[in-house]
C-alpha positions as CSV (number, residue, x, y, z in Angstrom):
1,X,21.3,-96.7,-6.5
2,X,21.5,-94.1,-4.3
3,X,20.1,-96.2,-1.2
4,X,23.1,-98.3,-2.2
5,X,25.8,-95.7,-2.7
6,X,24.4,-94.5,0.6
7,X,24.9,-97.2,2.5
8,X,28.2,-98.4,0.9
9,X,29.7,-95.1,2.3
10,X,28.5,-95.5,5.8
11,X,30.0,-99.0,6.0
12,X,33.0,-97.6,4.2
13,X,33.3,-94.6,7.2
14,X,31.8,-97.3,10.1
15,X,35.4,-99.5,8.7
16,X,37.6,-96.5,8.8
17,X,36.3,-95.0,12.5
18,X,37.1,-99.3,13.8
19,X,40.7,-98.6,11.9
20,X,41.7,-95.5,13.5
21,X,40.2,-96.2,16.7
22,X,41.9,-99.0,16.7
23,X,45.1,-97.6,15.9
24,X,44.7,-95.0,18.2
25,X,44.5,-98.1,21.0
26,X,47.1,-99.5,19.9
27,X,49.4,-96.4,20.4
28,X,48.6,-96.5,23.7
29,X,49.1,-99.6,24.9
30,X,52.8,-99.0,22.9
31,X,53.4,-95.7,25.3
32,X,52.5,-97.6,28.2
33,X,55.0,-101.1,27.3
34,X,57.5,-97.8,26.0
35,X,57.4,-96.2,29.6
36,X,57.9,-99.2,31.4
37,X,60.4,-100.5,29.2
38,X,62.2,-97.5,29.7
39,X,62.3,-97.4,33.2
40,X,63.5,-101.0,33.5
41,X,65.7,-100.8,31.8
42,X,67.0,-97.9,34.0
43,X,66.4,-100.7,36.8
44,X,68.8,-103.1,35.4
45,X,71.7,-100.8,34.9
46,X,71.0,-98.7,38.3
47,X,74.2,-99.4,39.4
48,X,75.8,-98.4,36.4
49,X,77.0,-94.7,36.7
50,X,79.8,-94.9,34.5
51,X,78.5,-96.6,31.5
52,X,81.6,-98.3,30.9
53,X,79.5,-101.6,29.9
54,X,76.2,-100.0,28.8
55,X,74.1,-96.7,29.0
56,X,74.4,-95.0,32.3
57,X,71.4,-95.3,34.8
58,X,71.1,-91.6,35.0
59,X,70.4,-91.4,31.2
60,X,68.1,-93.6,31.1
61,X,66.4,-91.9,33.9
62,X,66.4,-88.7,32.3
63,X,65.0,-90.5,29.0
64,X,62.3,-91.7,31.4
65,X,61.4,-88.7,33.2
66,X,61.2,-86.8,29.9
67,X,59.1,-89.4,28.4
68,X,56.9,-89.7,31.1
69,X,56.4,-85.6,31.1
70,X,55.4,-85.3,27.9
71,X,52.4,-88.4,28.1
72,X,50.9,-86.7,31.4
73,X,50.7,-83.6,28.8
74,X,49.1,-84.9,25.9
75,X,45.6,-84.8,26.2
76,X,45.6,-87.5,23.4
77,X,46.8,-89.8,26.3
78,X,45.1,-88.6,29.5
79,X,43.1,-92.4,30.1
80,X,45.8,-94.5,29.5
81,X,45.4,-97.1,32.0
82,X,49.1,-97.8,32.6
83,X,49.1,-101.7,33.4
84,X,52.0,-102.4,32.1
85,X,53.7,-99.4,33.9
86,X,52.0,-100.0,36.9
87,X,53.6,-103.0,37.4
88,X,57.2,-101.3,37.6
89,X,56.1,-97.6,39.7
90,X,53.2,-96.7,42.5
91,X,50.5,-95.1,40.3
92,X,47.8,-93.8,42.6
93,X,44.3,-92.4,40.9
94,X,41.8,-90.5,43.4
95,X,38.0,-91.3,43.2
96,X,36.7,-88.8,41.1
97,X,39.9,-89.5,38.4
98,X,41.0,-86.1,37.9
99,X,44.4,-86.2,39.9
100,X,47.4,-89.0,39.5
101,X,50.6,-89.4,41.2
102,X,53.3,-91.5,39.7
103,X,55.9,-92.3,42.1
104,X,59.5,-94.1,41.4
105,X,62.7,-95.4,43.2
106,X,65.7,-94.0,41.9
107,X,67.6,-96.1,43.4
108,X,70.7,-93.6,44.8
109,X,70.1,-93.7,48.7
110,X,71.3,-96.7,49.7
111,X,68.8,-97.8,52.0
112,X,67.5,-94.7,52.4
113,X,65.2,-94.9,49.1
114,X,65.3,-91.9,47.3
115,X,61.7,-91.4,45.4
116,X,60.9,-89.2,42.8
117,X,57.1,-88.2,41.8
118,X,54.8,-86.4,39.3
119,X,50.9,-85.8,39.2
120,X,48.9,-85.1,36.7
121,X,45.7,-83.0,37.3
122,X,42.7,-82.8,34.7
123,X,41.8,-79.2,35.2
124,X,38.4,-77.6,33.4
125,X,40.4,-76.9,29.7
126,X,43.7,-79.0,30.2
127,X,45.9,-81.0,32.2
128,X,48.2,-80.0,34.8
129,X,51.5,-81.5,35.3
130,X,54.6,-81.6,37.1
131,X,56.9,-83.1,39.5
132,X,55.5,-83.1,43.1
133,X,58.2,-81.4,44.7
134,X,58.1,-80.6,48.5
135,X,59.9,-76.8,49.5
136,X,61.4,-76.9,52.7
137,X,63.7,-73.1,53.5
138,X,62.2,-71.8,50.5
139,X,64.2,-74.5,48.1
140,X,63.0,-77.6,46.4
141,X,64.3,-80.5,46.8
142,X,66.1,-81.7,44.1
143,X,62.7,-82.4,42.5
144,X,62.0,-85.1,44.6
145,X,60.4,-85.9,47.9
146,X,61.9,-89.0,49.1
147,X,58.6,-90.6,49.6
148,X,56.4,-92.6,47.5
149,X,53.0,-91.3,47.3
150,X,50.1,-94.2,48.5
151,X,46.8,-93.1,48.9
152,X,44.6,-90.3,47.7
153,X,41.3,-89.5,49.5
154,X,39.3,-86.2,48.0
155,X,38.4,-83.6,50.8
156,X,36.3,-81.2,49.3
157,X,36.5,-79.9,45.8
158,X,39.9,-79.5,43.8
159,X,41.5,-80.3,47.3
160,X,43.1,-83.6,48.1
161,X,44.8,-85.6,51.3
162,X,47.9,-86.9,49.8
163,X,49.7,-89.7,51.7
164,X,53.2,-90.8,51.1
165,X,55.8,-93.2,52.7
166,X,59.6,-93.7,53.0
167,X,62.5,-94.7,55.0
168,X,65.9,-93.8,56.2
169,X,66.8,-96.9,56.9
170,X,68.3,-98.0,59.8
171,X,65.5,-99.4,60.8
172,X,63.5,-96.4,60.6
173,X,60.5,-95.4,58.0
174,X,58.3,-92.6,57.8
175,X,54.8,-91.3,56.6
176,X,53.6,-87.9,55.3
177,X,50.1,-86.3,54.7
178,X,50.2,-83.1,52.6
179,X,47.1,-81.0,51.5
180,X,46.9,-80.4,47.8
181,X,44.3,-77.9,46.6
182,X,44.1,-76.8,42.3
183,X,43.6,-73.0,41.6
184,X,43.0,-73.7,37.9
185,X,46.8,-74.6,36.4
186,X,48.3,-74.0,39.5
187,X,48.8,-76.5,42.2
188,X,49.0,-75.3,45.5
189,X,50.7,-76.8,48.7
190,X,49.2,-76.1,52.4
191,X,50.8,-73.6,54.8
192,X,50.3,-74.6,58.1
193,X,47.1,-76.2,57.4
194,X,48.1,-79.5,60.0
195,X,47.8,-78.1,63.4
196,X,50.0,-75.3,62.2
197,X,52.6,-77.4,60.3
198,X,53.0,-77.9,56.5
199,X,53.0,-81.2,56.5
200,X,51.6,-84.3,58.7
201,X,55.3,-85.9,59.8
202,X,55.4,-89.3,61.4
203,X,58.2,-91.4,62.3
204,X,58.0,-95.1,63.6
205,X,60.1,-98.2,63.5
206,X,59.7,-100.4,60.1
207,X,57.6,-103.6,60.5
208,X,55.4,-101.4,63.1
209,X,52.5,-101.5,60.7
210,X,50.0,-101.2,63.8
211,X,51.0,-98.0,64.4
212,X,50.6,-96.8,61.3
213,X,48.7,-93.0,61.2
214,X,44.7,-93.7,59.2
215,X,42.3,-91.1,58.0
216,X,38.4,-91.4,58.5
217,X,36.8,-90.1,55.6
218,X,33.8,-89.9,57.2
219,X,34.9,-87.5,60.3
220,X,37.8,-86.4,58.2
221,X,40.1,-87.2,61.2
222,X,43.8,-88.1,60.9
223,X,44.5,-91.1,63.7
224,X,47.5,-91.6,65.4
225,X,49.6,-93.2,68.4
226,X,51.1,-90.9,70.8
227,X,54.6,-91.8,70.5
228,X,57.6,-91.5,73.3
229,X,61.3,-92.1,73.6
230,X,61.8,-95.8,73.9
231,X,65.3,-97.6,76.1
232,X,67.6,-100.1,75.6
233,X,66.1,-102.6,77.9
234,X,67.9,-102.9,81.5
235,X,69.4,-99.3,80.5
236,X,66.8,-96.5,81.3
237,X,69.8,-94.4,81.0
238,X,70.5,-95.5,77.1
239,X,67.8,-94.5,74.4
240,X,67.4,-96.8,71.6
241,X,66.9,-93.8,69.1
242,X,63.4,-95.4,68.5
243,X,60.2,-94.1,69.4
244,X,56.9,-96.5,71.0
245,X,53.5,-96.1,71.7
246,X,51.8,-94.7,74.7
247,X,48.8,-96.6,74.2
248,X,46.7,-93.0,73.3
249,X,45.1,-92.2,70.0
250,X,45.8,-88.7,69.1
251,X,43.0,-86.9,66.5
252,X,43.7,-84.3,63.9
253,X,40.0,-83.0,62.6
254,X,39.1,-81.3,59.5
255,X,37.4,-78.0,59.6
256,X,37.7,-75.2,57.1
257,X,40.5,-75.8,55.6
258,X,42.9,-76.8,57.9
259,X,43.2,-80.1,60.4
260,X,43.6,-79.2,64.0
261,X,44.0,-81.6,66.9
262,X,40.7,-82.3,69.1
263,X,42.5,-84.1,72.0
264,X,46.0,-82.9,72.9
């Protein structure tokens, strides 16, 4: 009778654990579908700012933005795999999983996209959150970097090469590489750590994709073109406010902590 009692109650806790883990699954699929349902819905009224036929896009973006804060916080949902929001906003993961970046358009720039971002860091006892602000004259922002993070290769421990993209328009996009390095719950952004400049900054004309700047993670060198002032064809007089390549590859190498160029 016992034996039987016994057993009864393991199948009776083996049925419950299925049920709540279950549940617990399902709660997180529903917070990913919520987030992205959220933020298209921001999509769709974007150019609404007066809400004088529905909500207006900046309180839906605020929803968003709040929602989104408070998932990167719980530790409840810190391996959500995001597909469904995923397919709306850039989600980059770096190789060892401990840091994300979410990155969104917000859709006020015209066709200069404005981007918004936040990162979520899994630190020893918790996770580390935020928006992914850059400071430029000691002032953020706006809490956002106009650039949508893309890539994220690990340089040595807690320290990561962070590369983003945007545009201006015009014709005209951009790439940055910033250094991001975790001292416990605090996230820390480079000083002068690329060749004596914050950030890696480089400009080219959009569709250029050959000229886009790499990174070897093997040498842990940052490639680029040499770029100079490019003319209005027949006018060496006239600049076309675009830049071209000189044909040379410039190099910026990692060593202790900072990347400084091998070849100029």
């Amino acid at each position: 009778m016992k034996k039987i009692v016994a057993i009864l109650s393991i199948v009776i806790l083996t049925g419950c654990s299925t049920v709540i883990n279950s549940q617990n699954k399902e709660g997180i699929a529903n917070i990913d579908r919520e987030l992205a349902s959220i933020y298209k819905k921001f999509e769709e009224n974007k150019h609404d700012y007066g809400s004088s036929y529905g909500e207006a896009r900046d309180t839906i973006l605020i929803r968003f933005q709040n929602k989104l804060a408070k998932t990167l916080e719980n530790k409840a949902f810190e391996n959500i795999k995001y597909d469904s929001l995923s397919s709306c906003i850039k989600i980059i993961t770096s190789k060892d999983d401990n840091l994300k970046i979410f990155s969104w358009d917000e859709f006020n720039g015209g066709t200069r996209h404005i981007y918004n971002s936040m990162y979520q860091f899994k630190a020893k006892n918790n996770l580390v959150t935020g928006f992914l602000a850059i400071k430029t004259n000691s002032q953020e922002q706006a809490n956002n970097t106009d650039i949508s993070h893309y890539k994220i290769d690990k340089i040595e421990d807690t320290k990561y090469l962070v590369k983003g993209y945007g545009t201006y328009g015009g014709g005209k996009e951009f790439y940055v590489y910033r250094l991001l390095s975790f001292d416990g719950d605090t996230l820390k952004d480079c000083s002068g750590c690329f060749n004596g400049e914050d950030r890696f900054f480089y400009e080219i004309g959009r569709g250029m994709d050959n000229l886009i700047p790499k990174y070897n993670t093997t040498t842990k060198e940052i490639l680029y073109y040499e770029l100079t002032e490019a003319f209005v064809q027949g006018e060496t007089n006239a600049p076309s406010g675009f830049m071209k390549s000189t044909g040379k590859i410039l190099k910026l190498k990692y060593n202790d902590g900072v990347f400084i160029a091998t070849n100029q």
